[in-house]
mmCIF file of the N, C-alpha and C atoms, coordinates in Angstrom:
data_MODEL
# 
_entry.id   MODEL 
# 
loop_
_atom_site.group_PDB 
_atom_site.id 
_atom_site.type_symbol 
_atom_site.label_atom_id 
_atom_site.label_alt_id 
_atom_site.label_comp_id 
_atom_site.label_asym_id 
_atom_site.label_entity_id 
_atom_site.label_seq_id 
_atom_site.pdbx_PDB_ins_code 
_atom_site.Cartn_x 
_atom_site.Cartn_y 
_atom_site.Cartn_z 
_atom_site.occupancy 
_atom_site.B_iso_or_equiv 
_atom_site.pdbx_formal_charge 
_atom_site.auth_seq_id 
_atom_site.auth_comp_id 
_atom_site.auth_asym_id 
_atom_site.auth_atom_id 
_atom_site.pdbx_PDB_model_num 
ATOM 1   N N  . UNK A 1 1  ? 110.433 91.098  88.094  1.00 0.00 ? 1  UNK A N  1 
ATOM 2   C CA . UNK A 1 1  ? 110.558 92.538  88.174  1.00 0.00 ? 1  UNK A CA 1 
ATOM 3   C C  . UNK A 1 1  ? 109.229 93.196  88.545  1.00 0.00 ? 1  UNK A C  1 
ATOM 4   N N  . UNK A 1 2  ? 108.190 93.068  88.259  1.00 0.00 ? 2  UNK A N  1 
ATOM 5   C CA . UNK A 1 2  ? 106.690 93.090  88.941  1.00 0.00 ? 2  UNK A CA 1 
ATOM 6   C C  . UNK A 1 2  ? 106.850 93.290  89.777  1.00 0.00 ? 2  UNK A C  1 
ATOM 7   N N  . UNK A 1 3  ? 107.325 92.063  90.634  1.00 0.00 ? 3  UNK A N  1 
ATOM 8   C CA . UNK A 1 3  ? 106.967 92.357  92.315  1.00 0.00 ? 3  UNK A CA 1 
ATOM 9   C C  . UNK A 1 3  ? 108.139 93.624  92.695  1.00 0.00 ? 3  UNK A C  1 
ATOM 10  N N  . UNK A 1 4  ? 109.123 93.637  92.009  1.00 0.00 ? 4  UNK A N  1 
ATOM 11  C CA . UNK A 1 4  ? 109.852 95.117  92.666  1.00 0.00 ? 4  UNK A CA 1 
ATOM 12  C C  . UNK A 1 4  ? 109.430 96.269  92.289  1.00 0.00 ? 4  UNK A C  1 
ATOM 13  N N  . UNK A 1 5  ? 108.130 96.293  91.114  1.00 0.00 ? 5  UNK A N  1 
ATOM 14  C CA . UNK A 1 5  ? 107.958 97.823  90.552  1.00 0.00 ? 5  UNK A CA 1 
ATOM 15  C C  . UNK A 1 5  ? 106.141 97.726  92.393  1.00 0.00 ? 5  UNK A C  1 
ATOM 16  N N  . UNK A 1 6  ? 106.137 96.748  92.398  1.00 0.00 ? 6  UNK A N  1 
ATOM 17  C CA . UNK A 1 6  ? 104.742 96.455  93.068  1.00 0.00 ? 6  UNK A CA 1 
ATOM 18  C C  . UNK A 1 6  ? 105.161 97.187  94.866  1.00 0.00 ? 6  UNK A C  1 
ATOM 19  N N  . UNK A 1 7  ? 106.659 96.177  95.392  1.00 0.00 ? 7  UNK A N  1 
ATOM 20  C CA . UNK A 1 7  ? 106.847 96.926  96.554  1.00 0.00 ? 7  UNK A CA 1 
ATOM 21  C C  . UNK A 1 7  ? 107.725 98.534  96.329  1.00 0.00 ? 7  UNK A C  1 
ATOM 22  N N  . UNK A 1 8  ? 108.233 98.680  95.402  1.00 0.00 ? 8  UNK A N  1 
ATOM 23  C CA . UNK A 1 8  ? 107.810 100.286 95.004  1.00 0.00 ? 8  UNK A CA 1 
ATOM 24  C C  . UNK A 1 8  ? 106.683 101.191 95.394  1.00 0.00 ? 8  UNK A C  1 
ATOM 25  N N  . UNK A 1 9  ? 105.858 100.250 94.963  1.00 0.00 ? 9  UNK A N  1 
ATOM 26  C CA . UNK A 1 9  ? 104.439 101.518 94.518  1.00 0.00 ? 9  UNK A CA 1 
ATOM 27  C C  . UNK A 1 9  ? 103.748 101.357 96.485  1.00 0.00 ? 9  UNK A C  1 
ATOM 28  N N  . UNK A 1 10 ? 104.149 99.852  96.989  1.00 0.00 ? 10 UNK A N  1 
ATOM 29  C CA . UNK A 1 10 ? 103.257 99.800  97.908  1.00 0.00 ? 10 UNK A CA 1 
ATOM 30  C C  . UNK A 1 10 ? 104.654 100.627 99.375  1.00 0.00 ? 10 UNK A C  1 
ATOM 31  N N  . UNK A 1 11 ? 105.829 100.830 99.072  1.00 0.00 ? 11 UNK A N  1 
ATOM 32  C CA . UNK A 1 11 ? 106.619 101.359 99.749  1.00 0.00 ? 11 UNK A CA 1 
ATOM 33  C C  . UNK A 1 11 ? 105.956 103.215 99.608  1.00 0.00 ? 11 UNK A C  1 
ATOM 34  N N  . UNK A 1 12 ? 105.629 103.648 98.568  1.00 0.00 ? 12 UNK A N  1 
ATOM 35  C CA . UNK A 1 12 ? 105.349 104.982 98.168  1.00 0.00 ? 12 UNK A CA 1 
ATOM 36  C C  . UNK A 1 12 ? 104.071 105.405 98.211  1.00 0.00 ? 12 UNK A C  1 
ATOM 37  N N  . UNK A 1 13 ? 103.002 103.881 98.724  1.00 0.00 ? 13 UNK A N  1 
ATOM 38  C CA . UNK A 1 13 ? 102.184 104.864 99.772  1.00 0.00 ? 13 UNK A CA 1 
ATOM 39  C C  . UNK A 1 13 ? 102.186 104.926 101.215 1.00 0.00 ? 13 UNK A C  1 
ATOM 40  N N  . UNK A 1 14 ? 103.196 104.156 101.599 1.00 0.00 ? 14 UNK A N  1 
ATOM 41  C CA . UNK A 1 14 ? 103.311 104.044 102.599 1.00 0.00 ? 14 UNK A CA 1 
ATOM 42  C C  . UNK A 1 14 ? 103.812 105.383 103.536 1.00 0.00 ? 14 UNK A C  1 
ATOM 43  N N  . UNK A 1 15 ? 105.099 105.595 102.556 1.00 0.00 ? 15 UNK A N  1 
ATOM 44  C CA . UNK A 1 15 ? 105.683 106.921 102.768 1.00 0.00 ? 15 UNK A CA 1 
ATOM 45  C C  . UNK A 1 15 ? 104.835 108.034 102.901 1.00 0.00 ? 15 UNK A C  1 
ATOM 46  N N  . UNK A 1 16 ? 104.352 108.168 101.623 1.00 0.00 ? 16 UNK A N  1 
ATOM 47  C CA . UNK A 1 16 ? 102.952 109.190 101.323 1.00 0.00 ? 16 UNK A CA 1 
ATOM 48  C C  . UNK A 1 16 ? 102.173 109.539 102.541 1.00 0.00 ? 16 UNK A C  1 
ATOM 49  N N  . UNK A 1 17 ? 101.764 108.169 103.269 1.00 0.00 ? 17 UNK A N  1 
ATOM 50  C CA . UNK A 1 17 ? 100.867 108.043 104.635 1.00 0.00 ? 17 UNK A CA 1 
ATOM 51  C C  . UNK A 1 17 ? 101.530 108.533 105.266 1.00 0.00 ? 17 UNK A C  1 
ATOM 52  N N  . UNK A 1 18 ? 103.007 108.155 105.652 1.00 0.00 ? 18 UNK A N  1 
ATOM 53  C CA . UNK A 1 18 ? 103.111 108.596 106.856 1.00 0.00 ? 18 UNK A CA 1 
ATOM 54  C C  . UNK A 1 18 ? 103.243 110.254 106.669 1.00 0.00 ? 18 UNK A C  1 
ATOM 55  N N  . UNK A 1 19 ? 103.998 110.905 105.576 1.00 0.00 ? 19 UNK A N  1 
ATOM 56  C CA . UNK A 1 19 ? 103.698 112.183 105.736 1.00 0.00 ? 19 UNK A CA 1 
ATOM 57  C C  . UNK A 1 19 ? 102.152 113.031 105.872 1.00 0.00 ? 19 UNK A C  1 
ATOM 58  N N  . UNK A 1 20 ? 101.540 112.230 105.257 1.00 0.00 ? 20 UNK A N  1 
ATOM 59  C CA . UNK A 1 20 ? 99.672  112.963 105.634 1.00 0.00 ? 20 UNK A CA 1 
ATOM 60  C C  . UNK A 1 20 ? 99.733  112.823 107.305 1.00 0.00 ? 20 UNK A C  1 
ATOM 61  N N  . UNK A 1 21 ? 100.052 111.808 107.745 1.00 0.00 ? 21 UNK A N  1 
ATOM 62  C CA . UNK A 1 21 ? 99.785  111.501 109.251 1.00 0.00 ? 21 UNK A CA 1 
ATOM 63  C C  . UNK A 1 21 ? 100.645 112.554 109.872 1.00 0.00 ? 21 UNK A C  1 
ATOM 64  N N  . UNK A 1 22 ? 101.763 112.967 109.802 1.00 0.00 ? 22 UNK A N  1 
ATOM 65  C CA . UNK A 1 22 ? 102.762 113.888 109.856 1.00 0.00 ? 22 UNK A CA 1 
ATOM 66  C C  . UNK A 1 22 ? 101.966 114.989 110.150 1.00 0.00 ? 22 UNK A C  1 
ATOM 67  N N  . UNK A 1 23 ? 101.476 115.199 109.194 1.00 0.00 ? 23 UNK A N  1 
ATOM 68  C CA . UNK A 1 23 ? 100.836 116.960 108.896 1.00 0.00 ? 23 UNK A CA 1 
ATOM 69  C C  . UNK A 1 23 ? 99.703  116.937 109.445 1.00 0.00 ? 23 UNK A C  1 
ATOM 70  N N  . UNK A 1 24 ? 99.154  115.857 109.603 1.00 0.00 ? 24 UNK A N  1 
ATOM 71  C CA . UNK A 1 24 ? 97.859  115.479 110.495 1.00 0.00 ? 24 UNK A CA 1 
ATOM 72  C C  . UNK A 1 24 ? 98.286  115.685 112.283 1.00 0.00 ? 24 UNK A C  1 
ATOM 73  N N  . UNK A 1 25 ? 99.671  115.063 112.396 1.00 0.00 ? 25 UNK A N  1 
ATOM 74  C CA . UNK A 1 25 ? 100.655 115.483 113.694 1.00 0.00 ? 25 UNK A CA 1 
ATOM 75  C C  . UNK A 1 25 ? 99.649  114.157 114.587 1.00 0.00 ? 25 UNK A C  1 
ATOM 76  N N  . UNK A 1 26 ? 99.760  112.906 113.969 1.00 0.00 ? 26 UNK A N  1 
ATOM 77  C CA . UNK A 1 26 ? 98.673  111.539 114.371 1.00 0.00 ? 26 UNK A CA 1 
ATOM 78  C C  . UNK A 1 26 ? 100.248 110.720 114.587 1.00 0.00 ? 26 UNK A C  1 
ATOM 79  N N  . UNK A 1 27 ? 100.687 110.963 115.728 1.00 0.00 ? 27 UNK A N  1 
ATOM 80  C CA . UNK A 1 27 ? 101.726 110.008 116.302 1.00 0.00 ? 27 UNK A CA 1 
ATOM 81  C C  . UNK A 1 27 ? 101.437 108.889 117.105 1.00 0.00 ? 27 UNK A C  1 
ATOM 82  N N  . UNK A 1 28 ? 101.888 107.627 116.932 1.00 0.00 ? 28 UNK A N  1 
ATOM 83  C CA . UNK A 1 28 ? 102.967 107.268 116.610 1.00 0.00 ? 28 UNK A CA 1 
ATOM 84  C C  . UNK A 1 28 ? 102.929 106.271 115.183 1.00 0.00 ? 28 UNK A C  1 
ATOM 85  N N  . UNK A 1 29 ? 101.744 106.403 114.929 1.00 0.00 ? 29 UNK A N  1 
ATOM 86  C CA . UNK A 1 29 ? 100.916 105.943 113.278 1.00 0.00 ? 29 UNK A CA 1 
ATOM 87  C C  . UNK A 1 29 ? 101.725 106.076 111.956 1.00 0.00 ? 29 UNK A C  1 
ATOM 88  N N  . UNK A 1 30 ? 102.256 107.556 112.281 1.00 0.00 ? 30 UNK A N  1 
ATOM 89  C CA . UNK A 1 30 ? 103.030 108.156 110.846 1.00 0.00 ? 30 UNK A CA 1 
ATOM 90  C C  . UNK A 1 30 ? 104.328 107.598 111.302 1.00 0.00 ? 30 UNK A C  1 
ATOM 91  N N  . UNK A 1 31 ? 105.261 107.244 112.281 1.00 0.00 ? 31 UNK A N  1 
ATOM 92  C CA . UNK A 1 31 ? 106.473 106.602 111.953 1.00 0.00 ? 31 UNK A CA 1 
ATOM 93  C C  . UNK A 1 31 ? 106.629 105.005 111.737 1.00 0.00 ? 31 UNK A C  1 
ATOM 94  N N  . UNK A 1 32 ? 105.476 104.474 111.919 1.00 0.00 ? 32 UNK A N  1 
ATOM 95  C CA . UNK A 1 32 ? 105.355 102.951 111.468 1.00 0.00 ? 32 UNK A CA 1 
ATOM 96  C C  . UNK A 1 32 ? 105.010 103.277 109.862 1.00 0.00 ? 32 UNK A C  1 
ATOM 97  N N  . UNK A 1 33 ? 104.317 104.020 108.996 1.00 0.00 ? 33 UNK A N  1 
ATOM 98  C CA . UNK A 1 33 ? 103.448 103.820 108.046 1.00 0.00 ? 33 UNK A CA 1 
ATOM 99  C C  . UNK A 1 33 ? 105.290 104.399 107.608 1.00 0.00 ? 33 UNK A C  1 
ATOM 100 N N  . UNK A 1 34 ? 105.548 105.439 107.926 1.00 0.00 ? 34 UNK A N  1 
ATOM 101 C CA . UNK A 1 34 ? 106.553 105.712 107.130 1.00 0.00 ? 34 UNK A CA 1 
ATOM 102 C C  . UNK A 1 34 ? 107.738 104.655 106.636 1.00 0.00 ? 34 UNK A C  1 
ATOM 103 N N  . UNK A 1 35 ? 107.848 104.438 108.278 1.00 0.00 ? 35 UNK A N  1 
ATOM 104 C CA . UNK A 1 35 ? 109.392 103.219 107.837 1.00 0.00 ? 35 UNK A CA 1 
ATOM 105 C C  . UNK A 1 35 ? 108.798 102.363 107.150 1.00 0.00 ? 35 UNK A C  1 
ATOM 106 N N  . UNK A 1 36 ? 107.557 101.723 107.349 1.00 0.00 ? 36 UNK A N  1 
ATOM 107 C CA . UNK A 1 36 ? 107.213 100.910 106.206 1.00 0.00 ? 36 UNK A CA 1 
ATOM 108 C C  . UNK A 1 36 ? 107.649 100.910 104.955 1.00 0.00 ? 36 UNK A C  1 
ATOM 109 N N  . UNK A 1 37 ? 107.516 101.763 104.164 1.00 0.00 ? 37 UNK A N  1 
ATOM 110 C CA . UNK A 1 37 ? 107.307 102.357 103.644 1.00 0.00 ? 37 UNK A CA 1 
ATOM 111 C C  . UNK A 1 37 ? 109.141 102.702 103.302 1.00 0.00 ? 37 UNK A C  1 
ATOM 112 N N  . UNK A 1 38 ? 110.006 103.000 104.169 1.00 0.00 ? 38 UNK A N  1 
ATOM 113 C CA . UNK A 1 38 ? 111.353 103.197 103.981 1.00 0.00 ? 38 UNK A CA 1 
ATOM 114 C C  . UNK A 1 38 ? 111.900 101.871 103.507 1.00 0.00 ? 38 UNK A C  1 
ATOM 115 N N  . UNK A 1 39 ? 111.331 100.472 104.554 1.00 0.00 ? 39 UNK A N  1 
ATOM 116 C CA . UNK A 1 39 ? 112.086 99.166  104.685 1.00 0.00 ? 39 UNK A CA 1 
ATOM 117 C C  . UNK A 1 39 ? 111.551 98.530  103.396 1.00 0.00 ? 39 UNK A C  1 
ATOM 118 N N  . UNK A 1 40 ? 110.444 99.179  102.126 1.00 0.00 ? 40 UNK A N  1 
ATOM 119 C CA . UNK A 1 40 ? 110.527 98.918  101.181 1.00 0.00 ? 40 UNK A CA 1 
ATOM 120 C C  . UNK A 1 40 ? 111.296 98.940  99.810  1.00 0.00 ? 40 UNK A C  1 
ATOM 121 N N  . UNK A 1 41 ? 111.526 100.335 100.029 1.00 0.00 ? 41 UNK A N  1 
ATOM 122 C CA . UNK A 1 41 ? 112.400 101.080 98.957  1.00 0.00 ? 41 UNK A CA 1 
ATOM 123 C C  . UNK A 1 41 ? 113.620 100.723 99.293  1.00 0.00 ? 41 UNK A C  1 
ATOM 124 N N  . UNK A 1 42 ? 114.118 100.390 100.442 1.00 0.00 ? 42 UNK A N  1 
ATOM 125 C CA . UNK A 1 42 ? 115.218 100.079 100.603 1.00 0.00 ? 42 UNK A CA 1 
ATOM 126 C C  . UNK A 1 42 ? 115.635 98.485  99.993  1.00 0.00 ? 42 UNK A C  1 
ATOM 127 N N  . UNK A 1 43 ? 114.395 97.816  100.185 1.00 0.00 ? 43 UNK A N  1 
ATOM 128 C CA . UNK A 1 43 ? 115.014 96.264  99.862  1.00 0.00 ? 43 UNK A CA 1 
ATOM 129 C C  . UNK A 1 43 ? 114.759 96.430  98.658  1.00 0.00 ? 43 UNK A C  1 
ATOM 130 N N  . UNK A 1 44 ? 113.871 97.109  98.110  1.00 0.00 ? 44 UNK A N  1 
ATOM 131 C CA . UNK A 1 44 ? 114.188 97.179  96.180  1.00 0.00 ? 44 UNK A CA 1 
ATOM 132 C C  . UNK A 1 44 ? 115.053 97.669  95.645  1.00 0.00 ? 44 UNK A C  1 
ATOM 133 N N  . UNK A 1 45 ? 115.753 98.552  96.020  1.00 0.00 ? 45 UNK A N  1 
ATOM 134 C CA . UNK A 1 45 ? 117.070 98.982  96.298  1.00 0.00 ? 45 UNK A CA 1 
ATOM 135 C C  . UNK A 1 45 ? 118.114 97.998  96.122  1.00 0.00 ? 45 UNK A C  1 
ATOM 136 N N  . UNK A 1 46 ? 118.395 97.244  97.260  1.00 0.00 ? 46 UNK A N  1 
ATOM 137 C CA . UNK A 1 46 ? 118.642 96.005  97.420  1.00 0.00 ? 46 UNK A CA 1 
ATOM 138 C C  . UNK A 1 46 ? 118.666 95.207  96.060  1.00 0.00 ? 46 UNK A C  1 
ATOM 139 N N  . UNK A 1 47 ? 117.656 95.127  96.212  1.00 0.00 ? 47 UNK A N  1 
ATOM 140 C CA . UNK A 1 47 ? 117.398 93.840  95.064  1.00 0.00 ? 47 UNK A CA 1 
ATOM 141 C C  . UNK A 1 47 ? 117.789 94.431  93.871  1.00 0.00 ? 47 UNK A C  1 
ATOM 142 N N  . UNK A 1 48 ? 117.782 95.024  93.000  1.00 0.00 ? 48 UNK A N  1 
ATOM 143 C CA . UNK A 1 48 ? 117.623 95.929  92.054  1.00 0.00 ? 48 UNK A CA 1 
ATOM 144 C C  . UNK A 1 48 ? 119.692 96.631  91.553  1.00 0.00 ? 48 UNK A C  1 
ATOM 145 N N  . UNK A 1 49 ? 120.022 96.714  92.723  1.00 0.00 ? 49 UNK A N  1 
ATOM 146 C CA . UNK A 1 49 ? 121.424 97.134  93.139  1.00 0.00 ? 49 UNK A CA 1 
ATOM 147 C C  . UNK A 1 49 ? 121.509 98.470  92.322  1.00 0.00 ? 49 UNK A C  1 
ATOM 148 N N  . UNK A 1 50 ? 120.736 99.284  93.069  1.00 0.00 ? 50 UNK A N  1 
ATOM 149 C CA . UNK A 1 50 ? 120.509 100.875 92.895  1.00 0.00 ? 50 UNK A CA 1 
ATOM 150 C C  . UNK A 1 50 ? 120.924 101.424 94.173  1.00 0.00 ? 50 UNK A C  1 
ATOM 151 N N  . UNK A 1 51 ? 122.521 101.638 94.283  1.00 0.00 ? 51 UNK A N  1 
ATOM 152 C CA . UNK A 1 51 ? 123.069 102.638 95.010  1.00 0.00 ? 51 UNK A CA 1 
ATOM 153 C C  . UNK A 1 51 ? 122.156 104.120 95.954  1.00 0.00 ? 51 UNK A C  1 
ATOM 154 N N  . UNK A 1 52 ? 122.025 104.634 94.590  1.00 0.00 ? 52 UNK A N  1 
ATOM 155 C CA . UNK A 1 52 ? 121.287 105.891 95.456  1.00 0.00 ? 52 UNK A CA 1 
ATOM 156 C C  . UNK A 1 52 ? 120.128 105.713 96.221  1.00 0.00 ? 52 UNK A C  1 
ATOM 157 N N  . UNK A 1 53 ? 119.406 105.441 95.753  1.00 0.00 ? 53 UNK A N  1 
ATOM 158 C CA . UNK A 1 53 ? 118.190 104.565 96.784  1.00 0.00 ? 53 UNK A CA 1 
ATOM 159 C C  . UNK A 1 53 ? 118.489 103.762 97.544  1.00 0.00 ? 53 UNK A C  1 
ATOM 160 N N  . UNK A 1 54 ? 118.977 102.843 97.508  1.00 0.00 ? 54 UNK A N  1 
ATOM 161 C CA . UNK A 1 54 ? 119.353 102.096 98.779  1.00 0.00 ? 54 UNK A CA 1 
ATOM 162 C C  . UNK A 1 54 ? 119.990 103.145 100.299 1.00 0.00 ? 54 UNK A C  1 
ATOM 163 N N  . UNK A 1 55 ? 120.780 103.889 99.377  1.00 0.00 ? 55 UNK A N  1 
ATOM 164 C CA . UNK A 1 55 ? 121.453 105.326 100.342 1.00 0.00 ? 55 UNK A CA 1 
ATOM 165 C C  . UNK A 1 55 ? 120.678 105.726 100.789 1.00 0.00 ? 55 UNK A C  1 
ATOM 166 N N  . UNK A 1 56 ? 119.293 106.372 99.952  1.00 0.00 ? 56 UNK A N  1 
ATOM 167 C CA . UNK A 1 56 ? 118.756 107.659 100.299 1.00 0.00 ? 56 UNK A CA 1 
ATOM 168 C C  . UNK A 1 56 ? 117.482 106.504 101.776 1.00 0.00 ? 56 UNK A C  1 
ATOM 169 N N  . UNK A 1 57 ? 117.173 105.551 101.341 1.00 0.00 ? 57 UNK A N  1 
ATOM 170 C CA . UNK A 1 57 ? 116.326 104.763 102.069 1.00 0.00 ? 57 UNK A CA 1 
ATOM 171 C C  . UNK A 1 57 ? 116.773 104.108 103.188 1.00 0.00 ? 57 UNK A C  1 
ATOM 172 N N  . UNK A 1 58 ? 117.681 103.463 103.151 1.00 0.00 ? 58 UNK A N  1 
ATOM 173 C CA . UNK A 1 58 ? 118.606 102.655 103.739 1.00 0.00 ? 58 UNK A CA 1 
ATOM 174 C C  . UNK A 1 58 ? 119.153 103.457 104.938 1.00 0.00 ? 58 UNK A C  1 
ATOM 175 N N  . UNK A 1 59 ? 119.310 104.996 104.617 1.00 0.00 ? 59 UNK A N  1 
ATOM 176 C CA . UNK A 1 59 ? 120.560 105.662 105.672 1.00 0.00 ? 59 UNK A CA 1 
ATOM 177 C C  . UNK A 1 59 ? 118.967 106.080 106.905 1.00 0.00 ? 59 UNK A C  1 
ATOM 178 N N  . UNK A 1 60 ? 118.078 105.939 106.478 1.00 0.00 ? 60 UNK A N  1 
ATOM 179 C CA . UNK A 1 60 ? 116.453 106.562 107.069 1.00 0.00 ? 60 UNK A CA 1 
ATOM 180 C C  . UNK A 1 60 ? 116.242 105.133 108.237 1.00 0.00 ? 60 UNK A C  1 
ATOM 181 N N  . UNK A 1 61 ? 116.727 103.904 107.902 1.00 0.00 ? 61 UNK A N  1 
ATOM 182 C CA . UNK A 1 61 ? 116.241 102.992 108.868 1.00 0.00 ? 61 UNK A CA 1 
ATOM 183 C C  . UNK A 1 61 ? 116.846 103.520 110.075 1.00 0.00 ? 61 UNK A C  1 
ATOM 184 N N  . UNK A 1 62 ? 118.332 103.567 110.427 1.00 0.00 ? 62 UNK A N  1 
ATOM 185 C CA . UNK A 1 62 ? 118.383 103.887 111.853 1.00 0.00 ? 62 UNK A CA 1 
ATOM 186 C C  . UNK A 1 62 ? 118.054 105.292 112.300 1.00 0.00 ? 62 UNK A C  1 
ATOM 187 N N  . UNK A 1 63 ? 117.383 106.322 111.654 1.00 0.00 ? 63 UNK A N  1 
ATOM 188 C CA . UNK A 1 63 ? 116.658 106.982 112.345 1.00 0.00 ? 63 UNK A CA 1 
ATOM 189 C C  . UNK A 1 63 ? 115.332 106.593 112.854 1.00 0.00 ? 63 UNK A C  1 
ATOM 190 N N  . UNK A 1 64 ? 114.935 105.898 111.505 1.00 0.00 ? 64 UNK A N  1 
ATOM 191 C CA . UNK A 1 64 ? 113.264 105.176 112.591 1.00 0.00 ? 64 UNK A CA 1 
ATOM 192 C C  . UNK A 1 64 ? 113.440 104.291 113.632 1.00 0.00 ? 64 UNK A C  1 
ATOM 193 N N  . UNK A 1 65 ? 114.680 103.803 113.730 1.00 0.00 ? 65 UNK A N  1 
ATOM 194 C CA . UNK A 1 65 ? 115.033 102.844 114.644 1.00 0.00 ? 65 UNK A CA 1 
ATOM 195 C C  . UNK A 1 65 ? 115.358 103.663 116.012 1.00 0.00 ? 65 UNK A C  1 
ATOM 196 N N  . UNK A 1 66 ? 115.926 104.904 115.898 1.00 0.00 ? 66 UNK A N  1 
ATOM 197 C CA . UNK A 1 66 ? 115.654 105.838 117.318 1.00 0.00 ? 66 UNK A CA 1 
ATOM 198 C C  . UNK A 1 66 ? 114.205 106.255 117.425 1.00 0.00 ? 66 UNK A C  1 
ATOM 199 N N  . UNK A 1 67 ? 113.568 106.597 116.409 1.00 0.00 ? 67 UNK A N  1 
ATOM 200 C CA . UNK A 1 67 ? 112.062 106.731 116.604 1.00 0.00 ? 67 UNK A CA 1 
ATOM 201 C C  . UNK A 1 67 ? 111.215 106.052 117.511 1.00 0.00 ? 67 UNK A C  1 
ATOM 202 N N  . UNK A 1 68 ? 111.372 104.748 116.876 1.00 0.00 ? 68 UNK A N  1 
ATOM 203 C CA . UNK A 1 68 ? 110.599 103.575 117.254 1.00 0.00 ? 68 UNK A CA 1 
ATOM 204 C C  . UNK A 1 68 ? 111.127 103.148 119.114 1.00 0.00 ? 68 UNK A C  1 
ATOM 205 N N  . UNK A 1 69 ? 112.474 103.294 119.174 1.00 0.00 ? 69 UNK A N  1 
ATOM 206 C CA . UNK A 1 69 ? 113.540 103.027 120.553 1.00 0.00 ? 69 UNK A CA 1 
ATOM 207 C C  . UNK A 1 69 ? 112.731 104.766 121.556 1.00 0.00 ? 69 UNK A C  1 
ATOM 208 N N  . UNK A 1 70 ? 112.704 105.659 120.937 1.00 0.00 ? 70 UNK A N  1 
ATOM 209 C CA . UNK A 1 70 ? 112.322 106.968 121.934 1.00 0.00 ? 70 UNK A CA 1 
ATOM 210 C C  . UNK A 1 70 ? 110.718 106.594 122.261 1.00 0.00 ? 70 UNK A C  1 
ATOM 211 N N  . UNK A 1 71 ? 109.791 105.966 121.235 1.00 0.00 ? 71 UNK A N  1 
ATOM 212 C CA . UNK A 1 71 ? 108.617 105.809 121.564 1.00 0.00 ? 71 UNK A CA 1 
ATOM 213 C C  . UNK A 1 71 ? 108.591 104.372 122.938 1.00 0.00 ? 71 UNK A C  1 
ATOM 214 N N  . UNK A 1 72 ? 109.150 103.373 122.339 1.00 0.00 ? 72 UNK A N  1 
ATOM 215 C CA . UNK A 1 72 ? 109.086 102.200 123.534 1.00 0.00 ? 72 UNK A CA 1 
ATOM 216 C C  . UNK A 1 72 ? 109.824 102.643 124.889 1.00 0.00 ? 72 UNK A C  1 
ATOM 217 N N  . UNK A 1 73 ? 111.007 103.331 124.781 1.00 0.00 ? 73 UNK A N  1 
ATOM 218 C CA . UNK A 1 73 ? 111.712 103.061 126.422 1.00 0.00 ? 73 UNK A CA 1 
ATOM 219 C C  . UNK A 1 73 ? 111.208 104.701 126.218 1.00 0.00 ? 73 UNK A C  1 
ATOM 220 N N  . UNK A 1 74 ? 111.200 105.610 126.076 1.00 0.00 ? 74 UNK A N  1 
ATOM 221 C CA . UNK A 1 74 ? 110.917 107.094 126.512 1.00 0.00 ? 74 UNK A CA 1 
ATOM 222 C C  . UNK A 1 74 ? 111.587 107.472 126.919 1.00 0.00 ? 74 UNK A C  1 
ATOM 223 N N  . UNK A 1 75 ? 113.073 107.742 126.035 1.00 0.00 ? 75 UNK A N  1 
ATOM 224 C CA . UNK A 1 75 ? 113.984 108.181 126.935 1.00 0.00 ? 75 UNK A CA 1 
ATOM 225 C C  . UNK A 1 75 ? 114.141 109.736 126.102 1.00 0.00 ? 75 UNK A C  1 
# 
């Protein structure tokens, strides 16, 4: 249980970052640091079998996944 309170804490600065980078407006930095940061909370989620989090984290990957898809092809 350690290591899930650990990628917790290291998912929630990740997040944290990417919103400073956000407000900093330092693209394309803040949507890697963020999803990081998402694809954590989500697998503790996962692991853990906590519904709402997994939801609230989980439903955020395929938006970074258009993120990440608008930054490579530029469409």
């Amino acid at each position: 249980m350690e290591q899930i309170e650990g990628t917790k804490w290291l998912g929630t600065a990740l997040i944290l970052s990417g919103i400073f980078l956000t407000n900093l407006n330092i693209y394309p930095m803040n949507i890697f640091l963020h999803g990081g940061g998402v694809v954590c909370w989500s697998f503790a989620g996962y692991v853990t079998n906590d519904k709402p989090v997994l939801a609230n984290f989980g439903l955020q990957i395929p938006l970074f996944m258009i993120g990440f898809a608008n930054l490579l092809f530029e469409f």
